[in-house]
N, C-alpha and C positions, 0 to 999 in steps of 0.2 A: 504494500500500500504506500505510495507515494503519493502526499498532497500539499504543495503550494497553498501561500496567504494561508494557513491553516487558523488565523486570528480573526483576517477576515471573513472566511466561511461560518466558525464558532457564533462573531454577531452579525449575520444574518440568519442563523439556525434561530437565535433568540430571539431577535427582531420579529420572525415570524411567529415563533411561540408564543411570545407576551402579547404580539399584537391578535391572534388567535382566540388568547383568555381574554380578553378585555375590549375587544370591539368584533368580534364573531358575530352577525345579526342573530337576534335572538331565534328567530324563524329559520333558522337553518338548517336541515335533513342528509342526513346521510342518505342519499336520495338512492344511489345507485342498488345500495344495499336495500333496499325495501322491494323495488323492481323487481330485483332476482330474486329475491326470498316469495316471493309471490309465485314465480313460473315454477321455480323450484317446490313448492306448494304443491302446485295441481299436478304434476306427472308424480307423487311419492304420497297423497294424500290416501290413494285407496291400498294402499300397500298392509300387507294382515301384519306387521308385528310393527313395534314402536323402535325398535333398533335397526330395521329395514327403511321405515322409512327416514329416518337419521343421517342414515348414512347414506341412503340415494338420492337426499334432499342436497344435502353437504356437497355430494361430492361433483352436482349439478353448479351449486352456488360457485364453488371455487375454480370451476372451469368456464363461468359465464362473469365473476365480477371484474369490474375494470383494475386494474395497476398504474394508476398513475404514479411517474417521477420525473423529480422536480432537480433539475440542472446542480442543486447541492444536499442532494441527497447521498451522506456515504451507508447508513441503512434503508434499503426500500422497506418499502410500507406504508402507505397513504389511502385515503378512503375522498372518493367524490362526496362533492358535498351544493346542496342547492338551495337557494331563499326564496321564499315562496310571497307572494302578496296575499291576503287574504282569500281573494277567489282563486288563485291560482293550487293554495293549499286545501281548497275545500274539495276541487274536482283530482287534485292527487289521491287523496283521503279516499274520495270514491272508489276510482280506479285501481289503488294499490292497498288497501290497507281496510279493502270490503270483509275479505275473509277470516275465517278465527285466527288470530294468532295475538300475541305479544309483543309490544314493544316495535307495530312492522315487521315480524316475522312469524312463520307455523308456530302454532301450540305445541307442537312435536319436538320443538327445541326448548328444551326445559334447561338449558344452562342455567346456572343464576349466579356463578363464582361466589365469592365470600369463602376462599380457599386458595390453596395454595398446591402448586405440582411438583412430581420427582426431576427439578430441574437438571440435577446432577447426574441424572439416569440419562436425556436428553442430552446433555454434554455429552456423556460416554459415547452412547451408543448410536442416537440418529434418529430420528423418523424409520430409515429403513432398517437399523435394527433393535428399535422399538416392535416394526413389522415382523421381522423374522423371527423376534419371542414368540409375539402373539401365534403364530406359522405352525410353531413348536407347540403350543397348548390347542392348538384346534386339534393336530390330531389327534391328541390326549384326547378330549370330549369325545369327538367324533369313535372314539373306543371307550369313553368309560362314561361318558356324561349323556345328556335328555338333548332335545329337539332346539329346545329355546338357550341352552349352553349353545351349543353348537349354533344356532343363530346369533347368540350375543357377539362371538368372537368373531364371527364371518362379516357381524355389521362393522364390528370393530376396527378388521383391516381395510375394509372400504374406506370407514375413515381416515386410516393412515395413506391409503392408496387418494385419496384425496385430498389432502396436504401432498405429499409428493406430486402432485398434477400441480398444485399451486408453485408450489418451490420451481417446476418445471417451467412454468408461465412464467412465470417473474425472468429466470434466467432470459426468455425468448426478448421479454420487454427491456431487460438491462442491456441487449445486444443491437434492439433495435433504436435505443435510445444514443449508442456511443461507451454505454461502463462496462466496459468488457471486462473489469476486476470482478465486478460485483457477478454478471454473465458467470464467470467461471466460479465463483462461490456457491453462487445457486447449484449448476451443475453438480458441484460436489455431494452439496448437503442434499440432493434429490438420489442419490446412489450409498451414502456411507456417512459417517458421524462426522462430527464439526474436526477441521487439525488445524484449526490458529484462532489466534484472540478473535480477531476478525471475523471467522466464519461461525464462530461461537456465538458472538452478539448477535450476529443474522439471525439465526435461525431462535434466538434468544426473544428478538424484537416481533419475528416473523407468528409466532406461536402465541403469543402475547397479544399482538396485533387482531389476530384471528377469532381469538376469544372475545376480546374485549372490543373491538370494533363492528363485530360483525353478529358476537352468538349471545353474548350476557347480556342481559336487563342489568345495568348496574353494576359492575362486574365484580369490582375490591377484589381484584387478585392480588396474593402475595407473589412478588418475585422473587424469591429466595435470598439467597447468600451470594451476589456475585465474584463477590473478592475472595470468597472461601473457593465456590466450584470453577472457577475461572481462573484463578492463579497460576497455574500449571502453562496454563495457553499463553498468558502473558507472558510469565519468567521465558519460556523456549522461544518466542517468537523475538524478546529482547536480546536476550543472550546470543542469537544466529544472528540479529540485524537483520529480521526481515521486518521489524517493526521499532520504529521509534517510541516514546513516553509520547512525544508529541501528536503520532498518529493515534495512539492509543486513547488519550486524553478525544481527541477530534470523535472518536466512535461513540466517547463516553457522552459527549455534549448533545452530538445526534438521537442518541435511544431516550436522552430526558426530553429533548426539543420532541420528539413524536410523542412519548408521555403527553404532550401538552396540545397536542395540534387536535388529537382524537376527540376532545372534551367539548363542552358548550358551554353556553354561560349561564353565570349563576348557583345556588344554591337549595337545597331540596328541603332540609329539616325545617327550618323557620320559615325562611324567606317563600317556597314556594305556597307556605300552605297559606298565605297572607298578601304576598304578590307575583301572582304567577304571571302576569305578562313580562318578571325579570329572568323567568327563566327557562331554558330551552324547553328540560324535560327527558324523559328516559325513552319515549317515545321516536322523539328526533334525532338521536345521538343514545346508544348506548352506553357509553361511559359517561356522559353528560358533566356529573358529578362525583365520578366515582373515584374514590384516591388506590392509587397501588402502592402497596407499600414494599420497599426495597429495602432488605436487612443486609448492614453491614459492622464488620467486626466482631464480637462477642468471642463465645468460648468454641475450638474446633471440636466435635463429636467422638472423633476417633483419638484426637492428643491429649484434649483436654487443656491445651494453650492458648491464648490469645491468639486467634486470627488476623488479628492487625497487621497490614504488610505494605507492599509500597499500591498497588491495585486501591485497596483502601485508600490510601491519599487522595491516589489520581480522582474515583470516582467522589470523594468530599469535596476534591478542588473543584469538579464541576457544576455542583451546587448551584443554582440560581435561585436569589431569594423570591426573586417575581413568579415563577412556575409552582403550580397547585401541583403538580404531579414530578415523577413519584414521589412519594413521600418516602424521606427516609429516617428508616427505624436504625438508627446507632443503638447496639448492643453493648454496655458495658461491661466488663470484667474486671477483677480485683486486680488493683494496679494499673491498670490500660492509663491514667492520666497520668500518674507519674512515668511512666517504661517510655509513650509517645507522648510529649508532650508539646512537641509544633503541631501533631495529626489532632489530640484533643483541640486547645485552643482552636486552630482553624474549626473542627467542627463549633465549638462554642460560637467563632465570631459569627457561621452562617446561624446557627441561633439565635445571637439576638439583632438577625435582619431582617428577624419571623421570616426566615427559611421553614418549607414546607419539609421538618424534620422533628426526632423528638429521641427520646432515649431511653431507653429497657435495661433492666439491672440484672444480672448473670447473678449478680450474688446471693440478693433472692429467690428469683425465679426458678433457677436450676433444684436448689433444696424443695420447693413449693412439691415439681413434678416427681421430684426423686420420691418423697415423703409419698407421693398419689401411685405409686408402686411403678414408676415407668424404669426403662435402667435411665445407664447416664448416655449414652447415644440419643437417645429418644428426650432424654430430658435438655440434652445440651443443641437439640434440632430446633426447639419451640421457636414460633413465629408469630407476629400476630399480623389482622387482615379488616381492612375495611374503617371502623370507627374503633378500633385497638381490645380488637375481639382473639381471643387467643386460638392458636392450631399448634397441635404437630403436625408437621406437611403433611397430607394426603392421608393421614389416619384419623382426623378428626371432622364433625357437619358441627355445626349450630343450634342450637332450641333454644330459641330463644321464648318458646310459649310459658315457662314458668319463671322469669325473671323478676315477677310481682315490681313492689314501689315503695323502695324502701323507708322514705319520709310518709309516705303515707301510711306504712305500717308501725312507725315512732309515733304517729300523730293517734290512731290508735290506742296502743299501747298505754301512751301515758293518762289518757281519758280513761281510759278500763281501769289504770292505777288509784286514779284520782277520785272516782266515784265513791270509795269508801275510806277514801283515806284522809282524816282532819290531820294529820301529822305526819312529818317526811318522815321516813328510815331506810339510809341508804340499801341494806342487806334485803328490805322486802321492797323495795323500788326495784334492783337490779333484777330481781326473781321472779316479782310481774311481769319484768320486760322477757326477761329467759319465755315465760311460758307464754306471751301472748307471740314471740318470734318463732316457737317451735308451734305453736298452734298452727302460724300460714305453715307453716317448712313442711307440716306432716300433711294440709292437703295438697299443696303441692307434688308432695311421695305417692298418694294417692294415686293423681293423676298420671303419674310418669309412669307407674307401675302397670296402670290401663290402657297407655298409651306404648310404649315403651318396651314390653315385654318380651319380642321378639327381636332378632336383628340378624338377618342371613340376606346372601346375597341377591340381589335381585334382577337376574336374568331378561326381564320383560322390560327395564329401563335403562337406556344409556345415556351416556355425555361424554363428550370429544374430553373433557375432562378423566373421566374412565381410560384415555388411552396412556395418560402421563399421570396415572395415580400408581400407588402401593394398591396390590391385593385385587383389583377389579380385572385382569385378563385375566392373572392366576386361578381365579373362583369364580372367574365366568358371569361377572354380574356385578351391577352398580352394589358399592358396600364401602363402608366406612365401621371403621375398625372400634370407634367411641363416640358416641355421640355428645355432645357437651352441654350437659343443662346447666343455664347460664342463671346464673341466681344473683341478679343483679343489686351489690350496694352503691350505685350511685347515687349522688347527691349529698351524700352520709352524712358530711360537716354538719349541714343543717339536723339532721337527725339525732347527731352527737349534740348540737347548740340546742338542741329542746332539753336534751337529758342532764345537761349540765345548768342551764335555766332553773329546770325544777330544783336540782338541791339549793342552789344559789338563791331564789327566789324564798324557798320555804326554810330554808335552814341560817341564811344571812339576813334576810329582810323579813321575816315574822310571819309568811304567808301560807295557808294550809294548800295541799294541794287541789284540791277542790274548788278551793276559793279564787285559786290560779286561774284556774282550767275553766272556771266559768266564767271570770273577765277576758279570758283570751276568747271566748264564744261567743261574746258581744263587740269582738273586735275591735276590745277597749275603747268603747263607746262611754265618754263624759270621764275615761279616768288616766288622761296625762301621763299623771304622775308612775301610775303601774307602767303605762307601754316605756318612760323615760327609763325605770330600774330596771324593766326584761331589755331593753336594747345594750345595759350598759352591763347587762350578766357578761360572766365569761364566756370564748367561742375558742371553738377550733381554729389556731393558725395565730392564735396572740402569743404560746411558749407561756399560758397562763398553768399554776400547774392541777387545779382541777378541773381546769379545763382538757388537759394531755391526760388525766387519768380515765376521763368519758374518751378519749378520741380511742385508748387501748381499750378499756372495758368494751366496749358496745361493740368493736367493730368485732373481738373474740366474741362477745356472748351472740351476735349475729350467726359466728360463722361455725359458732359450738353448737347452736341449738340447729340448723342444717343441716349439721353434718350426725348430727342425734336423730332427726326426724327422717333425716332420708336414707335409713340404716335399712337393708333391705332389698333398695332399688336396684334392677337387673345391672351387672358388673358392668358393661358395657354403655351404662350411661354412666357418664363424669361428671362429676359437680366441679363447674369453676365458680369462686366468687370475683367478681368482677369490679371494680368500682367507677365503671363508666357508662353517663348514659347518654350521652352525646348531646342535644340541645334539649333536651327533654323538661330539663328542669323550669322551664318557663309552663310548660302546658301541667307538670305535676303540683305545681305552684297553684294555678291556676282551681286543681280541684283539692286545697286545704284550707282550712279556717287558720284564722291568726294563733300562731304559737308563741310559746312560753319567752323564746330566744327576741322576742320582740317583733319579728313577721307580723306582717298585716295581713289580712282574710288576702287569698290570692295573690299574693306578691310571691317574687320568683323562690324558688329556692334553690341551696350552692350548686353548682356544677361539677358534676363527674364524681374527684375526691379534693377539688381543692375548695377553700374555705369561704363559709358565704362573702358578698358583698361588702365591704369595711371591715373585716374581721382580720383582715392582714396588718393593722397601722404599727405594728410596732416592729416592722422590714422583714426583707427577704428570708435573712437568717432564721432570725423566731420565726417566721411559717414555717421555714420547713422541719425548722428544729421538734415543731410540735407535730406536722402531718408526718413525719419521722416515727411519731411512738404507733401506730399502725401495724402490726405486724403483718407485713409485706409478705414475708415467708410463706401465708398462707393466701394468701390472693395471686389469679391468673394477671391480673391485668386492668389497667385505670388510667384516667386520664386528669394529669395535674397540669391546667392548663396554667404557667405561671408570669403575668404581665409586668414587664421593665417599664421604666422612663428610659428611653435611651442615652440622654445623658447623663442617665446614673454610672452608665461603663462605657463611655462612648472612648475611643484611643485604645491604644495596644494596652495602658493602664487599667483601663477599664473591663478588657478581653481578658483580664488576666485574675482581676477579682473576679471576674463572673465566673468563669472557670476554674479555679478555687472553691467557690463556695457550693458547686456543682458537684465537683470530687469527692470533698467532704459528705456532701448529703449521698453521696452512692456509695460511697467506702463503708458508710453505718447502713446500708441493706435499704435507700431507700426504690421505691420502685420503678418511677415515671418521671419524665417532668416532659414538656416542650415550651418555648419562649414566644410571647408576642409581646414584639416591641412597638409599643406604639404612642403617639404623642396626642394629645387627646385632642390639643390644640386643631391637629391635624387632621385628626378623625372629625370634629364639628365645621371644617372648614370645608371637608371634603364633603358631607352634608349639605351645605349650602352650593357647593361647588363641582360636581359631582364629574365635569367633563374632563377636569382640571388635574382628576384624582385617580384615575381609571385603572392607574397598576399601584394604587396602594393596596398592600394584601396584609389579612388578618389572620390570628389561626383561631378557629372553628371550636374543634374535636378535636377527631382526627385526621383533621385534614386543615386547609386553609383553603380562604375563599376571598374572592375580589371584594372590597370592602363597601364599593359604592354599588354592587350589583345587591347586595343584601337588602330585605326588607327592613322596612325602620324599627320593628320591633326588634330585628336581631343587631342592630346596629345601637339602639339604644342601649341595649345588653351587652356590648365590646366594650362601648365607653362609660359604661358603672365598673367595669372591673378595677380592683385595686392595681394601680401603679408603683410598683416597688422600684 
């Protein structure tokens, strides 16, 4: 690979990218892709099984979509795309988008991502000898197995044989374009597995692409570990001089620049459910909104060392704070900031430019899985996907049907405590809370139990997904090894601020609880003076210390009385506790009466796990120092969405306390954090000014979103958060 201006191509890859996010008309269609997903429809629609027609729909689509490429493209992969005027999108709608399906495509294609694939398996071995496993288990079935094994696998390689028709096309169009490099990479990867960095990321982007542009509603795929399974390819292709750092770097800047082109505008959680003419829609654009998360660093599987290497750099040095995609998940290990300490800091500096990135802690996380019986391979793989929902790749699906609300069962709770109780006492407060959290947990059990009970493969459903999983050729059928019932503590702070209210309230200021609990039911209606003394209780995030003694107690007695209630449940369901709920907290706000912590009837309550609204005033440090006493160890995964002034670290001086203080909080087991730095001044200007403002970007969740494209409820919610 040789590429001149290699500086110059980088900003125009961006140019188009951020111009992509932020002035994309919102009417926009991946138009091509809906066309053919229709034709492809009616020749595979009457077809008797669901993996037949799958894979003759697929491998219709991949041989009729278009390939465009674009004069500085070093990876192909592009999607048509077209803006409609109102009537013009009405009589599309007719014409293409009459028949059942989802999202503009068959019902037949049930992708939904929110997972992650054996990408390392795809390195190895190929498309085509991904094919030649499958090759090897058909005759197996076809001798030991039923009708619908032996159709699962037969759709299966269809699908493979359909990807290699794409890989083939692309090659036909890089040749007919003038990129004879790229022509002859295709070539390769359409015959035998990737052999350079280069051919690696192709078929890396290409597979990716396909998913997420053409087949998921949504996708939130995880991209694995690139700097772990691609290391190998770099080091040999540097070491020979058929590849520079600098070419390398050029490959890396293109696969984020396409991350970002595939998207639309706008935002789904808040903003769409409040102003949707800002935003595309899952409909128009399959990824629209959807962030992929890219895990780099952490602890390797097989050594158990820190993966950090020079691949790492490169893919942090490309970083663009302005691009919602990918998001990257920096994995920490013990030591990782003092061992590399230029690699840290740089990741901190793209932190706090609210880079769409965030950080996961090895040091807990890894014990959390070990402790839920996985080994250390399996515990040292974890990923997470989407809104920082946890996977081990390809062994783990989602349920999120019992993840209940956890301020709404505090809220609860402490009413059922209060009803009879003229007098606080901590030891039977804690025990009403134990038994009214194991009361939801045990029908929760219930239900998983009913629901749940069974888990074998299933032969009669497929997804291109199944062809880059664990265990689904092997066992001849869609299957997931765990299913993850997701038992969500988001919002918790608030939850923790009720429980710590109550003592404060009845045991420092003279109040029964009952007496509490019925002025907070009148939403301290004519009494000042109560709502002044519950605002000025202790919260989660002040380093107040009974305040850190509820942020431990409650989050254990939560994840004590769950893990008591749902003693039982078929092995194969996982309990994660979670403590992310992504923008939720506004609408679970919305259905609670005013609490003890001084909340007003329907006012928001905290987000994810970091601490409600003003509850941070006394600096960064004491928040974390106190969201710190959490025992991490036992949670999958959370979201501490943590907001700077940016000239609180702005200069190398600055990048260097922040980074500091980051270490420190991961060296003591904490679990999460991501940064938005934002100036508020900025945010209300950009408010007023919104044309002016178009690549200021926020972080979200898990993900980040254009700031001015956001609805004003969700905007007014950026700028209440605490500035540290």
């Amino acid at each position: 690979m040789k590429q001149h201006n290699i500086s110059e191509i980088k900003a125009k890859m961006r140019e188009e990218a951020i111009y992509a996010l932020t002035h994309k008309p919102i009417i926009t269609y991946s138009s091509d892709r809906v066309k053919v997903w229709q034709d492809a429809f009616l020749i595979s629609k009457d077809l008797p099984t669901h993996p037949q027609k799958y894979s003759v729909s697929l491998k219709y689509f991949l041989e009729n979509i278009s390939i465009p490429i674009d004069e500085n493209d070093v990876l192909i992969g592009r999607m048509v795309e077209e803006s409609f005027t109102e009537e013009e999108e009405k009589v599309f709608q007719q014409k293409y988008m009459s028949e059942p399906g989802c999202f503009g495509k068959p019902d037949f294609i049930i992708e939904n991502g929110h997972c992650s694939l054996r990408w390392d398996i795809l390195f190895a071995k190929g498309i085509s000898g991904l094919k030649a496993d499958a090759e090897k288990w058909l005759e197996h079935y076809k001798k030991n197995g039923n009708e619908s094994q032996v159709d699962f696998i037969t759709s299966a390689i269809g699908m493979y044989d359909a990807t290699i028709i794409y890989l083939k096309r692309s090659a036909e169009e890089c040749r007919k374009f003038g990129k004879i490099e790229q022509a002859e990479i295709f070539d390769k990867l359409s015959v035998s597995a990737p052999d350079s960095f280069y051919s690696a990321m192709q078929i890396y982007w290409t597979v990716e692409f396909i998913i997420c542009a053409y087949l998921a509603g949504n996708p939130t795929l995880t991209l694995g570990r690139p700097d772990l399974f691609l290391y190998d390819f770099y080091k040999k292709d540097i070491e020979s001089g058929k590849l520079t750092k600098e070419e390398a770097s050029l490959i890396i800047a293109d696969f984020y620049a396409k991350n970002n082109l595939i998207m639309g505008r706008g935002e789904h959680q808040i903003s769409e459910k409040y102003e949707n003419e800002k935003c595309t829609g899952w409909h128009r654009i399959l990824a629209y909104d959807a962030p992929q998360y890219l895990v780099l660093s952490g602890t390797d599987p097989k050594t158990g060392k820190s993966v950090a290497n020079e691949l790492t750099e490169l893919f942090i040095d490309e970083i663009v704070p302005a691009y919602k995609n990918p998001v990257i998940e920096f994995r920490y290990s013990k030591g990782v900031a003092e061992n590399y300490p230029e690699m840290w800091k740089n990741f901190v500096s793209k932190l706090a430019n609210s880079a769409s990135a965030m950080i996961y802690n090895d040091i807990s996380l890894i014990p959390m899985y070990l402790k839920d019986g996985f080994d250390f391979k399996e515990a040292a793989a974890y990923e997470h996907y989407g809104c920082n929902w946890p996977t081990i790749p390809c062994k783990d699906t989602p349920d999120h049907g019992f993840q209940g609300n956890v301020c709404r069962l505090m809220y609860g709770a402490i009413h059922k405590y209060a009803e009879n109780a003229d007098e606080f006492d901590r030891d039977g407060f804690l025990t009403s809370l134990y038994d009214s959290f194991y009361e939801d947990y045990k029908n929760k059990a219930e239900q998983i139990k009913a629901t749940r009970a069974v888990n074998v493969p299933n032969s009669g459903r497929i997804k291109l997904y199944s062809c880059f999983s664990a265990d689904n050729i092997e066992k001849a059928g869609l299957y997931y090894e765990n299913w993850n019932m997701i038992m969500n503590l988001g919002t918790i702070c608030s939850a923790i601020d009720m429980a710590v209210a109550m003592e404060y309230m009845c045991k420092e200021k003279g109040y029964s609880p009952k007496k509490l609990m019925e002025i907070c039911d009148r939403d301290f209606e004519n009494d000042e003076y109560t709502l002044a003394l519950c605002k000025n209780a202790p919260k989660a995030g002040e380093n107040d210390e009974l305040a850190d003694f509820y942020v431990e107690k409650i989050t254990n007695l939560l994840i004590d009385a769950g893990e008591s209630a749902m003693q039982g449940i078929p092995k194969h369901c996982r309990l994660r506790f979670c403590t992310e709920f992504d923008t939720s907290h506004i609408g679970i706000g919305a259905g609670i009466g005013a609490t003890p912590d001084g909340r007003r009837k329907a006012m928001p309550v905290s987000q994810n796990n970091q601490p409600a609204h003003g509850s941070a005033k006394n600096g960064i440090t004491a928040m974390l120092s106190s969201i710190a006493k959490m025992p991490f160890d036992r949670l999958a995964s959370g979201a501490m969405n943590v907001t700077i002034q940016p000239k609180n670290f702005a200069g190398e001086e600055g990048i260097a306390k922040l980074a500091k203080i980051m270490e420190v909080y991961f060296e003591k087991g904490g679990m999460q954090m991501q940064i938005s730095a934002v100036d508020r001044d900025k945010l209300l200007a950009a408010q007023k000014d919104p044309d002016s403002y178009r690549d200021l970007m926020v972080r979200v969740t898990g993900y980040s979103a254009v700031f001015v494209d956001l609805s004003r409820r969700a905007q007014e919610d950026i700028i209440e958060r605490d500035a540290l």
